[in-house]
MDAnalysis code that builds the backbone (N, CA, C; Angstrom):
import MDAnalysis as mda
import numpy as np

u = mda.Universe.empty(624, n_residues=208, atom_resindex=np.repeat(np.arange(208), 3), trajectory=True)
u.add_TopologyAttr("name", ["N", "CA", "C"] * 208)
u.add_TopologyAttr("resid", np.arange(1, 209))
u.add_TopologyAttr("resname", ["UNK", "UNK", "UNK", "UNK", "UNK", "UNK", "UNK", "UNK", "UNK", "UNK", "UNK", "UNK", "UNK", "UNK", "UNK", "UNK", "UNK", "UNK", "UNK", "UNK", "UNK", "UNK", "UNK", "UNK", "UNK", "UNK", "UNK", "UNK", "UNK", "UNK", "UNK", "UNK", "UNK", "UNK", "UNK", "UNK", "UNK", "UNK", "UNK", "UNK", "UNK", "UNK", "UNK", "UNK", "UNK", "UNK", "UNK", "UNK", "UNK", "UNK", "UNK", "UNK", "UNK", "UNK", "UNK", "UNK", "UNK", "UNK", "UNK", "UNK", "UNK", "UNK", "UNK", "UNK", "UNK", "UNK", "UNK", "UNK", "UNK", "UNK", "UNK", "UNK", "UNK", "UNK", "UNK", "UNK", "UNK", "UNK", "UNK", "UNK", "UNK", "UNK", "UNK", "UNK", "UNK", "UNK", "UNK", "UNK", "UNK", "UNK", "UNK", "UNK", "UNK", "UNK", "UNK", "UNK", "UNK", "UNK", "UNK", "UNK", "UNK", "UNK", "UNK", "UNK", "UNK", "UNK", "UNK", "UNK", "UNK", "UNK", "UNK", "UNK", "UNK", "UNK", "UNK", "UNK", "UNK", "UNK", "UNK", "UNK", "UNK", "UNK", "UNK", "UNK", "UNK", "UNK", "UNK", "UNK", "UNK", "UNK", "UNK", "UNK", "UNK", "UNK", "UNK", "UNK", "UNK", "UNK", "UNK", "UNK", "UNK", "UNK", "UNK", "UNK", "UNK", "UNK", "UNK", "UNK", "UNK", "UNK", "UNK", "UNK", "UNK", "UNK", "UNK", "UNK", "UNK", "UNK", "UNK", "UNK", "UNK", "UNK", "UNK", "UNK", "UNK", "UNK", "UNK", "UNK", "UNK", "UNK", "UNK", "UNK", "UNK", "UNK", "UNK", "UNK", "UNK", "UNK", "UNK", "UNK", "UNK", "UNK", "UNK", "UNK", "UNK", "UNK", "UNK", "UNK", "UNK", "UNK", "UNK", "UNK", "UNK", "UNK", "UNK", "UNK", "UNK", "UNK", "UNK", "UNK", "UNK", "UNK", "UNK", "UNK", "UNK", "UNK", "UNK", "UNK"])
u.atoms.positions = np.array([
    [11.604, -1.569, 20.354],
    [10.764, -0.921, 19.362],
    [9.475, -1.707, 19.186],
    [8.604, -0.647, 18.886],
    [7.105, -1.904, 18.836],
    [6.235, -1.181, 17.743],
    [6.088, -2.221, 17.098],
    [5.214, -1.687, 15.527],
    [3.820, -2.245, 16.028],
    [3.008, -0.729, 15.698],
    [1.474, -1.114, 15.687],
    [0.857, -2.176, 14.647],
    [-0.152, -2.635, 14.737],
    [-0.694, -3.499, 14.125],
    [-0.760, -2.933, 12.313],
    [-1.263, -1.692, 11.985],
    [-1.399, -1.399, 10.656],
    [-0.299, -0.951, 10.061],
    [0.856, -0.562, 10.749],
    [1.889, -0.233, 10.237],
    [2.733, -1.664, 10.033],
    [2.617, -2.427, 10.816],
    [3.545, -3.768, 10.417],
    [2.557, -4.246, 9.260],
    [1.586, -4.356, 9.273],
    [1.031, -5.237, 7.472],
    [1.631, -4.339, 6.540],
    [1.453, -2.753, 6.532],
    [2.324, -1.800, 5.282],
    [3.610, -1.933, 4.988],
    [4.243, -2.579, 6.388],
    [5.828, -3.099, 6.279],
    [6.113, -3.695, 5.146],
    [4.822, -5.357, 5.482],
    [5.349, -6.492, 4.818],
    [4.609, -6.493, 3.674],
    [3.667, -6.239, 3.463],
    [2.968, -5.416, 2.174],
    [4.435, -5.147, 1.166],
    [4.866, -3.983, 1.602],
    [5.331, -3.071, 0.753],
    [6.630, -4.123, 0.561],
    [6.966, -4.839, 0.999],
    [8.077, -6.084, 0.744],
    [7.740, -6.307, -0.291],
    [6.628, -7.335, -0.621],
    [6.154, -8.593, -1.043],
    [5.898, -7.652, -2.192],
    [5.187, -6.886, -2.346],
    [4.862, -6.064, -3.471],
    [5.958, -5.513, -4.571],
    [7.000, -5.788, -4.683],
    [7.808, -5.329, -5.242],
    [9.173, -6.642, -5.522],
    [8.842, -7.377, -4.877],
    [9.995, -8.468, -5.125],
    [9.638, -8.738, -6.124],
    [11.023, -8.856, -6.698],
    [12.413, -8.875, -6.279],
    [13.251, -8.134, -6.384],
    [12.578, -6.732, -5.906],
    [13.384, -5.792, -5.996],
    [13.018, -4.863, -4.455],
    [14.108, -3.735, -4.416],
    [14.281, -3.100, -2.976],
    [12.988, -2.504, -2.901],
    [11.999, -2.589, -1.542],
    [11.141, -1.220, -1.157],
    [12.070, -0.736, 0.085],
    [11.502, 0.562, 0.180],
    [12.010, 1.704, 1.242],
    [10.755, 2.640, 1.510],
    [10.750, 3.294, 2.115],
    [9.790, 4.131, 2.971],
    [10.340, 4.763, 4.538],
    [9.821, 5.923, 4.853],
    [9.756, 6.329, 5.894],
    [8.795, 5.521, 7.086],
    [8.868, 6.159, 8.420],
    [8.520, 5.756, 9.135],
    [8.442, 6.637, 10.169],
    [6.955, 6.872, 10.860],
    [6.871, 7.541, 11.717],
    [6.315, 7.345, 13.477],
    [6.821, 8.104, 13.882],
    [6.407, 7.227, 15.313],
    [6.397, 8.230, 16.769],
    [6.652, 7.808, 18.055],
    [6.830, 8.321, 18.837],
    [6.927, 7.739, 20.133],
    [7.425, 8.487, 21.281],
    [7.826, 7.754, 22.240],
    [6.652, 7.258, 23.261],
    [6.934, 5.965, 23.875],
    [5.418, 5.290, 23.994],
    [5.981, 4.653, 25.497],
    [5.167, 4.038, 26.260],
    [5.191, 3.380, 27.551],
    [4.594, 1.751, 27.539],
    [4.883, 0.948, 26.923],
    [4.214, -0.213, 27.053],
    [4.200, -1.447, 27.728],
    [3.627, -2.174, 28.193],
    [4.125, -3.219, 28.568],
    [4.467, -4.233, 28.362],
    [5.654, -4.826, 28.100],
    [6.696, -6.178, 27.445],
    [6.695, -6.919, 28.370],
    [6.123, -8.272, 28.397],
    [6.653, -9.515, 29.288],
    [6.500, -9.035, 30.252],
    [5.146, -8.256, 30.808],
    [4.940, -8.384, 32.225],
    [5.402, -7.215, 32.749],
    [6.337, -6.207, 32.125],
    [7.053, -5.142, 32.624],
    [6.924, -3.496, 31.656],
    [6.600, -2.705, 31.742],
    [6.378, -1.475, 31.722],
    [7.645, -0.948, 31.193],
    [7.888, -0.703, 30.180],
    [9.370, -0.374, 29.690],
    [8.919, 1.114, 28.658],
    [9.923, 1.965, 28.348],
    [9.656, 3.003, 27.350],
    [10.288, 2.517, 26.001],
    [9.001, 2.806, 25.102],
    [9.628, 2.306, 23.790],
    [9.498, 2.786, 22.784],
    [10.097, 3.241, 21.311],
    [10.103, 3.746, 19.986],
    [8.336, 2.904, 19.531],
    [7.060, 3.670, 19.393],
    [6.189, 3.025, 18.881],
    [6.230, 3.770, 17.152],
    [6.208, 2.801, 16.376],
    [5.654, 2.777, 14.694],
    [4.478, 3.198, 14.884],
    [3.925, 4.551, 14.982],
    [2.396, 4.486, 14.364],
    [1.803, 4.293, 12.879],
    [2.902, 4.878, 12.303],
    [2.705, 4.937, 10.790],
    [3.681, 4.473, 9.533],
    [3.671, 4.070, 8.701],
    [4.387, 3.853, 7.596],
    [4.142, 4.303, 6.509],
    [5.294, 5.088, 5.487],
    [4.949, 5.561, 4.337],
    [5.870, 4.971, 3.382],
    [5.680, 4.163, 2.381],
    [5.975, 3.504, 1.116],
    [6.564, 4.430, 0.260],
    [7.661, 4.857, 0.016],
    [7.972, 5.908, -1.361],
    [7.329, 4.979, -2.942],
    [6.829, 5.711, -3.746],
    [5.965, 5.536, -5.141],
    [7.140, 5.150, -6.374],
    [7.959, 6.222, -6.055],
    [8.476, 7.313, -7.047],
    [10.205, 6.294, -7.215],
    [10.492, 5.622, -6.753],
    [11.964, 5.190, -6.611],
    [12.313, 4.050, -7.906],
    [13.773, 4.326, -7.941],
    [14.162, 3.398, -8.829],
    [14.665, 2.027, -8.232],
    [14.432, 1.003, -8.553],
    [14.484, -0.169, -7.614],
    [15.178, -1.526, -8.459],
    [16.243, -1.876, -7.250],
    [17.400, -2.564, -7.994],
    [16.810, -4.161, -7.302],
    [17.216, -5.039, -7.589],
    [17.345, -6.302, -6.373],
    [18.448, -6.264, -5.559],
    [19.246, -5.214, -5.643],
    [20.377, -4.945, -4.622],
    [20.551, -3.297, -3.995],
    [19.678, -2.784, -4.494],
    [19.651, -1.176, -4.448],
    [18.423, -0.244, -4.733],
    [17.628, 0.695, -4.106],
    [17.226, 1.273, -4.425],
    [17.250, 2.801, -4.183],
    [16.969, 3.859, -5.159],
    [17.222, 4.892, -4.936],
    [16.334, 5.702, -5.259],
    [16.428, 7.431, -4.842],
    [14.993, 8.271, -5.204],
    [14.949, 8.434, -6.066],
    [14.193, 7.913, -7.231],
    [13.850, 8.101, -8.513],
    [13.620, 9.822, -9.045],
    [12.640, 10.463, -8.097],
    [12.104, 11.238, -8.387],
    [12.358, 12.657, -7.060],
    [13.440, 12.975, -7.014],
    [14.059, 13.488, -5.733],
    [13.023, 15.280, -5.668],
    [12.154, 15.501, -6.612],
    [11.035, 16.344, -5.764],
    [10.500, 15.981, -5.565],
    [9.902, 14.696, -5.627],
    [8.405, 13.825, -5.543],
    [9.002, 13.501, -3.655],
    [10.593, 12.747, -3.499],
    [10.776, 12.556, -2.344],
    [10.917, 14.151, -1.232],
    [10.977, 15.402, -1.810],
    [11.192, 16.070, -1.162],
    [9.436, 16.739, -0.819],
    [8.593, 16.601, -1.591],
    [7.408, 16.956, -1.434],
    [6.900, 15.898, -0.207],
    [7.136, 14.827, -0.427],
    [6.665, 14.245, 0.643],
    [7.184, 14.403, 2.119],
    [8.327, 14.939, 2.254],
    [9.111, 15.043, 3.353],
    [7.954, 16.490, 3.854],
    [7.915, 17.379, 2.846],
    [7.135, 18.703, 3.690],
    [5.781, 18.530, 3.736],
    [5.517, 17.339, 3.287],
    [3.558, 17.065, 3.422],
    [3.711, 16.713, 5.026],
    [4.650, 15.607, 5.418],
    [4.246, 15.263, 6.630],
    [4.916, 16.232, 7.755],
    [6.209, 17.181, 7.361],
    [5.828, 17.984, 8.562],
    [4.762, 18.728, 7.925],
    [3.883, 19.160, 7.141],
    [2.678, 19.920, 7.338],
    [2.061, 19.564, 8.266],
    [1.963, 17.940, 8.424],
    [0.765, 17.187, 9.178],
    [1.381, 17.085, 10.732],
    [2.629, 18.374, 10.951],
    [3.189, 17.995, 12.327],
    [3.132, 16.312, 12.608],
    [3.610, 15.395, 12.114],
    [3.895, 14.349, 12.189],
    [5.543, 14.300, 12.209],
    [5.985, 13.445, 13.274],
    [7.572, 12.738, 13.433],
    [8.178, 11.604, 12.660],
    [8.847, 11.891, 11.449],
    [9.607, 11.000, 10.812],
    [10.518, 10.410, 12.135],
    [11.163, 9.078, 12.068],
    [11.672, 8.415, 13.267],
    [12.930, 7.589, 12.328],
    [12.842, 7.611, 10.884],
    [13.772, 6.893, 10.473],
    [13.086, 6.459, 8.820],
    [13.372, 5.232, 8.893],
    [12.951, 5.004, 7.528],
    [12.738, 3.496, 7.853],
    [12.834, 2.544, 6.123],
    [12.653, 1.349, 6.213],
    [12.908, 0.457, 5.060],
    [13.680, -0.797, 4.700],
    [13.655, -0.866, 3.098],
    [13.847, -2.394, 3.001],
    [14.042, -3.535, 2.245],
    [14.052, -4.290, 2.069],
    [15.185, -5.002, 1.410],
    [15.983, -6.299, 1.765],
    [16.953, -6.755, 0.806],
    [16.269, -8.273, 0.373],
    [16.301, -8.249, -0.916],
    [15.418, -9.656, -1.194],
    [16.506, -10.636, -1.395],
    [16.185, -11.631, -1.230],
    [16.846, -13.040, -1.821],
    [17.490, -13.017, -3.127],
    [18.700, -13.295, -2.888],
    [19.786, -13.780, -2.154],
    [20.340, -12.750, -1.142],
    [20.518, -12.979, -0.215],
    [21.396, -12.011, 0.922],
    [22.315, -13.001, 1.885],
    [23.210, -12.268, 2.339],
    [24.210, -12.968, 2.833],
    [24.074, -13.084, 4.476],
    [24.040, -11.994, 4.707],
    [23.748, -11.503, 5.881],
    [22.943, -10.204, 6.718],
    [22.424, -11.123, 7.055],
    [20.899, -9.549, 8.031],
    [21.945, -8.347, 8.956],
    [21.833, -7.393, 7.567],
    [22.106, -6.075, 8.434],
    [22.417, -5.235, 7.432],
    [22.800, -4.195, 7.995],
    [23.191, -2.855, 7.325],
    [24.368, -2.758, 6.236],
    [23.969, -2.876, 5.098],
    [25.250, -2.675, 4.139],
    [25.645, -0.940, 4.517],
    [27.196, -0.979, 3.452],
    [27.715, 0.249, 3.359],
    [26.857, 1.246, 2.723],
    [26.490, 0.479, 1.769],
    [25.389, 1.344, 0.655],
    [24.167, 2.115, 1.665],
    [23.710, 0.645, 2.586],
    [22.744, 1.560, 2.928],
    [23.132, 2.736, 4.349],
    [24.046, 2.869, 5.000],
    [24.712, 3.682, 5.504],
    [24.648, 5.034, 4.869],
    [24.931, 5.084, 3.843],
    [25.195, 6.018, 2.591],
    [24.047, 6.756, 2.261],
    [22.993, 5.552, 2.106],
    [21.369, 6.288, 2.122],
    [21.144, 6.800, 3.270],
    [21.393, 6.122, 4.525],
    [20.366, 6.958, 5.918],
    [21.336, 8.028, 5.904],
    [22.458, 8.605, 5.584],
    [22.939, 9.937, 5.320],
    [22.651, 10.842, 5.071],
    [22.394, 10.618, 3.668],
    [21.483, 11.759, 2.516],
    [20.006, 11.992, 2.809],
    [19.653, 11.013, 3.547],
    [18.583, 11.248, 4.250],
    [18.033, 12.095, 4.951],
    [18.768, 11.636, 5.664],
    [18.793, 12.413, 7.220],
    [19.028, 14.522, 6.787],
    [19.712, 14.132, 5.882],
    [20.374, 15.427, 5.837],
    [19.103, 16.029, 4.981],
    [18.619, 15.898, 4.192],
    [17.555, 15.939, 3.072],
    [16.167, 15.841, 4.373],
    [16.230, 15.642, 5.285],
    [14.998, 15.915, 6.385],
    [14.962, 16.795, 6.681],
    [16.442, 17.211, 7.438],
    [16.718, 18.227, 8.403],
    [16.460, 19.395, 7.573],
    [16.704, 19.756, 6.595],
    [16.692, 20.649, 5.733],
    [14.652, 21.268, 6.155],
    [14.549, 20.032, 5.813],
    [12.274, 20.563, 5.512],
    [11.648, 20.086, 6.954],
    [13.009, 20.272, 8.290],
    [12.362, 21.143, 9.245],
    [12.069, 19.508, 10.546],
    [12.559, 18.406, 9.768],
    [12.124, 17.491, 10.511],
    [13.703, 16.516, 11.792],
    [13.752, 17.374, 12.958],
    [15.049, 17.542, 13.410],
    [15.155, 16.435, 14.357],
    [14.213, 15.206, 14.959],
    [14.983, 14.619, 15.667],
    [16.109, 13.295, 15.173],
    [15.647, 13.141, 13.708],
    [16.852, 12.319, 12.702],
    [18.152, 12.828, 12.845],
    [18.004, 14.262, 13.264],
    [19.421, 14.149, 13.659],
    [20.606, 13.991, 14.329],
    [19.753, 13.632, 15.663],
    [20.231, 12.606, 16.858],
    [20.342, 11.354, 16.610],
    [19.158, 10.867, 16.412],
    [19.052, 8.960, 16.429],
    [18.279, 8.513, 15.150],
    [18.553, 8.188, 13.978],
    [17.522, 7.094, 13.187],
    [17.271, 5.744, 13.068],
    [16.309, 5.726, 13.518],
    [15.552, 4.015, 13.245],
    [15.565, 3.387, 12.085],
    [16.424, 2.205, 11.519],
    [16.305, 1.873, 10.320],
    [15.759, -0.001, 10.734],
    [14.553, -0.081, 9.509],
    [14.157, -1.495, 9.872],
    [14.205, -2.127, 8.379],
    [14.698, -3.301, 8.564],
    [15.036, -4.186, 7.888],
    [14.274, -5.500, 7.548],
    [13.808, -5.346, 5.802],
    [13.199, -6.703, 5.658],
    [13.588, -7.381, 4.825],
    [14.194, -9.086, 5.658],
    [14.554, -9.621, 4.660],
    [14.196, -10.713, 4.062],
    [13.871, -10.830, 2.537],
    [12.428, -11.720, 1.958],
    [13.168, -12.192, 1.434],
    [12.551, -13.665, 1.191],
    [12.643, -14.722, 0.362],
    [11.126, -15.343, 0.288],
    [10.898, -15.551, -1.339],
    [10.253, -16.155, -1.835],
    [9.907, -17.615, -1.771],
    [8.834, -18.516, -1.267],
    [8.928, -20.010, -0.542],
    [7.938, -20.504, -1.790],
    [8.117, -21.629, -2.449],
    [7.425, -22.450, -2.992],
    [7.338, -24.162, -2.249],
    [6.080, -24.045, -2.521],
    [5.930, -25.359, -1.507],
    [5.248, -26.043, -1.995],
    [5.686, -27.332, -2.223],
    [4.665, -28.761, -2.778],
    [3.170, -28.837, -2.436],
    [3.102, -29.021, -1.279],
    [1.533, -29.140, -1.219],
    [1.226, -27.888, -0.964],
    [0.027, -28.241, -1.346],
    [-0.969, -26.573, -1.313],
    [-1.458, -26.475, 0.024],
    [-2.165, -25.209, -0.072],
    [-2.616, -24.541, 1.418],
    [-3.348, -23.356, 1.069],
    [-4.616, -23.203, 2.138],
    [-4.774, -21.804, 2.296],
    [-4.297, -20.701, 2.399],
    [-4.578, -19.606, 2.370],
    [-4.133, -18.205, 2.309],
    [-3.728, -18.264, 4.133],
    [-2.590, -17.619, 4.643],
    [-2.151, -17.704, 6.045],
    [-1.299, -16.781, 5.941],
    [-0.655, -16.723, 7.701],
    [0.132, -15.543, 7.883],
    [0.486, -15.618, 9.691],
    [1.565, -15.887, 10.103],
    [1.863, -16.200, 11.294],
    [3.354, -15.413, 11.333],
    [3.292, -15.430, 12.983],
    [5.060, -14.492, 13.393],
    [5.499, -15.440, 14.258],
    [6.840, -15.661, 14.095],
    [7.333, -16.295, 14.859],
    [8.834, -15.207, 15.973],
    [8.831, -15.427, 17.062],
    [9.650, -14.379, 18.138],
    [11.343, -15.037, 18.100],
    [11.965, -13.895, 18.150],
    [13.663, -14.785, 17.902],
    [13.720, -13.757, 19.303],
    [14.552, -13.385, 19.669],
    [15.045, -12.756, 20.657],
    [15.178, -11.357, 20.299],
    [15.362, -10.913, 19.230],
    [15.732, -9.210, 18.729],
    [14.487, -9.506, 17.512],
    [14.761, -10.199, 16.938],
    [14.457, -10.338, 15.375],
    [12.515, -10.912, 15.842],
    [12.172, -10.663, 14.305],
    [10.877, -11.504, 14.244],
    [10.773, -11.693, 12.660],
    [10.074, -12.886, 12.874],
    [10.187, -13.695, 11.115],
    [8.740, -13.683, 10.815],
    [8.079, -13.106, 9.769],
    [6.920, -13.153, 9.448],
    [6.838, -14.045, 8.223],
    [6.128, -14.958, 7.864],
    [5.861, -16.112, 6.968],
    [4.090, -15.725, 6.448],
    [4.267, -15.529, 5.414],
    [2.633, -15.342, 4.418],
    [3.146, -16.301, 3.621],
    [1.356, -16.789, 3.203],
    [0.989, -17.574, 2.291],
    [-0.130, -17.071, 1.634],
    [0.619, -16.502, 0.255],
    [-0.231, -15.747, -0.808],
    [-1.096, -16.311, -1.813],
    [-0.524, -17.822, -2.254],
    [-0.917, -18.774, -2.844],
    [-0.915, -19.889, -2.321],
    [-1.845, -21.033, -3.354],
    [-1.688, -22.288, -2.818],
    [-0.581, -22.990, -2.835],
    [0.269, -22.683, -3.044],
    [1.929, -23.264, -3.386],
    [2.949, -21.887, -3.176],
    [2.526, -20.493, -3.128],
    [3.635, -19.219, -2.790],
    [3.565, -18.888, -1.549],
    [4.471, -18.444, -0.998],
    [4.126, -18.018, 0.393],
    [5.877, -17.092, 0.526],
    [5.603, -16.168, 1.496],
    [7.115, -15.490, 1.674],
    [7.381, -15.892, 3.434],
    [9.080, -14.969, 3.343],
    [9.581, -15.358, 4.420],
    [10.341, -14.002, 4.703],
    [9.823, -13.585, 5.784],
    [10.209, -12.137, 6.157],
    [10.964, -12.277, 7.431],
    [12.357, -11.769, 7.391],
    [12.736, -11.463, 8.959],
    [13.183, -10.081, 8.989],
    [12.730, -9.641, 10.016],
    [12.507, -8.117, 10.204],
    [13.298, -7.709, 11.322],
    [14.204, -6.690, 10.724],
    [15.299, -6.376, 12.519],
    [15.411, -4.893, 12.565],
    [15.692, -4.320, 12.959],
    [15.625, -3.222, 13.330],
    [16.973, -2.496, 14.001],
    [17.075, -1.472, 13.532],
    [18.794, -0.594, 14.410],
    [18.571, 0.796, 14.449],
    [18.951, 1.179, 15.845],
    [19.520, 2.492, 15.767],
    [20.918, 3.030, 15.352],
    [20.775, 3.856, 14.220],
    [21.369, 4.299, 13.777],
    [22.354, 6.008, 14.801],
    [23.099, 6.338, 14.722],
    [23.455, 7.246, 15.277],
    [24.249, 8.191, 14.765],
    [23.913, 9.023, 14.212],
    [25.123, 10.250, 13.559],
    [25.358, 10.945, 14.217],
    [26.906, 10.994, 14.433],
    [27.928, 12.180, 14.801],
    [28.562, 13.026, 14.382],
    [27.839, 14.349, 14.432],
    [28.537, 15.603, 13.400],
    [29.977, 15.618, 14.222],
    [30.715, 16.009, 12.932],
    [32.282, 16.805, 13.243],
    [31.946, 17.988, 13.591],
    [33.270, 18.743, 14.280],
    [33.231, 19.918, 14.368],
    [32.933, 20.925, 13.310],
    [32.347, 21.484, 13.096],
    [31.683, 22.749, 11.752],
    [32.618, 23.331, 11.523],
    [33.952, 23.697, 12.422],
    [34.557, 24.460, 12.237],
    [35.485, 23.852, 11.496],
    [35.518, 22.411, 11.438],
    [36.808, 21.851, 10.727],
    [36.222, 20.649, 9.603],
    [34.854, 20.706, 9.487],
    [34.430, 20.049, 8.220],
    [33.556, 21.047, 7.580],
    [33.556, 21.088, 6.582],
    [32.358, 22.061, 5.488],
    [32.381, 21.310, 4.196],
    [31.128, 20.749, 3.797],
    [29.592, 20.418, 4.685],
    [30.246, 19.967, 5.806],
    [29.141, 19.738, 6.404],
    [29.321, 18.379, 7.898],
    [29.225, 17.052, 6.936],
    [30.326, 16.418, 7.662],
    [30.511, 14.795, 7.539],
    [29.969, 14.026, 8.687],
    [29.366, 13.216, 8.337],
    [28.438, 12.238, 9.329],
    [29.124, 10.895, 9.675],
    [29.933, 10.853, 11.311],
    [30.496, 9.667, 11.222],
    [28.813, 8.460, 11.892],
    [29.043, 6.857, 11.560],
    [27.431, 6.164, 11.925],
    [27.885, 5.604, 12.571],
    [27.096, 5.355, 14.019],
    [27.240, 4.511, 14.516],
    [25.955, 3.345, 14.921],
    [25.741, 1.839, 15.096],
    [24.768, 1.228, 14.691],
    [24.623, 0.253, 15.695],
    [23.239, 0.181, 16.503],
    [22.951, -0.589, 17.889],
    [21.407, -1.530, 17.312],
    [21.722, -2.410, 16.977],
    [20.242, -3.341, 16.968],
    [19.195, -3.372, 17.881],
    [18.324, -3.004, 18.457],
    [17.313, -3.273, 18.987],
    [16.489, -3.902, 18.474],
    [15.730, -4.518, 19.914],
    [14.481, -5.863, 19.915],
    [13.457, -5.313, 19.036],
    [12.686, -6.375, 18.574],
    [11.281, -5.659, 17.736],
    [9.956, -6.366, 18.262],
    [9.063, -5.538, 18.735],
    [7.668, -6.294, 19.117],
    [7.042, -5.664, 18.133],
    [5.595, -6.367, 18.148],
    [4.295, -6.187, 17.452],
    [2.898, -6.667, 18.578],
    [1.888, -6.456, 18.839],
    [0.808, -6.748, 19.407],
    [0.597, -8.424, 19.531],
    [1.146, -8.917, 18.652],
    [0.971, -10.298, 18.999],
    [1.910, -11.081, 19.409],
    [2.760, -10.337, 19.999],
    [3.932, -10.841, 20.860],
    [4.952, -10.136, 22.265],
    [3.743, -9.706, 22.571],
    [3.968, -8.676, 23.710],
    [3.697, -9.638, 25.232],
    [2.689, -11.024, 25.040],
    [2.308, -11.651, 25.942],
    [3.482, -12.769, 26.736],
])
């Protein structure tokens, strides 16, 4: 997966902006050809990111506050024939472990299903869910305003310095998500079993 340059600052933006509590947002994108390490590979590109306004926001949970405000936005962007690709949300400090809770399983569900409805159908093959996970850094000596990425193998850790002593700590991962309808004939609604594959994450400044 490879996030364009303006959509990864709205990522970590929309983190930092709200701690210590959950952001979420959609995410839109499409299928792209780029070249990784020398090699030409096909990949999920982020062109865009959208921040939901409207949500109620836990430090362990967040949810649609305002579920026409989230459904208006779902039919603005297919107006704009634009491809939702998944979504995106944040777990702040304290966390145990980088990945997908049950809870949020639960959300890319209602989701997905709440898309398909206002016309936006490839969520219902594969969703992209990306993951940011912040902690807040206080640091003795001071420093300029900064902002560097560092490359893990799947993962990437973004580190800002907002103040002369604040600065955050972002690691960002990313999964395909996969829902499998039951047979129609023997579930009503459809029940969504998930299944969940991590993929690598690039950005422009780590493609070399």
């Amino acid at each position: 997966m490879f996030i364009e340059s303006r959509a990864f600052k709205t990522l970590i933006t929309s983190a930092i902006e709200v701690y210590n509590r959950e952001t979420n947002g959609v995410i839109l994108g499409a299928n792209t050809i780029k070249a990784i390490k020398d090699e030409r590979k096909k990949v999920v590109t982020i062109k865009e990111v959208y921040p939901f306004q409207t949500e109620n926001r836990k430090p362990s949970e967040v949810v649609h506050g305002n579920v026409a405000a989230f459904k208006r936005v779902l039919r603005t962007i297919d107006s704009f024939d634009a491809e939702i690709i998944g979504g995106y949300h944040s777990h702040p400090f304290p966390y145990f472990k980088v990945r997908l809770s049950k809870g949020d399983f639960a959300s890319i569900k209602e989701d997905i299903e709440a898309m398909m409805k206002v016309g936006h159908k490839r969520v219902a093959n594969e969703w992209l869910e990306i993951l940011l996970s912040i902690k807040k850094k206080e640091y003795v000596k001071p420093s300029g305003r900064e902002w560097y990425i560092c490359d893990y193998i799947k993962k990437l850790r973004c580190y800002v310095r907002t103040q002369k002593k604040v600065g955050w700590d972002i690691l960002v991962s990313a999964y395909w998500v996969y829902p499998k309808k039951q047979d129609p004939e023997k579930a009503r609604p459809l029940k969504w079993e998930m299944g969940m594959k991590e993929v690598a994450v690039f950005v422009p400044w780590n493609l070399d």
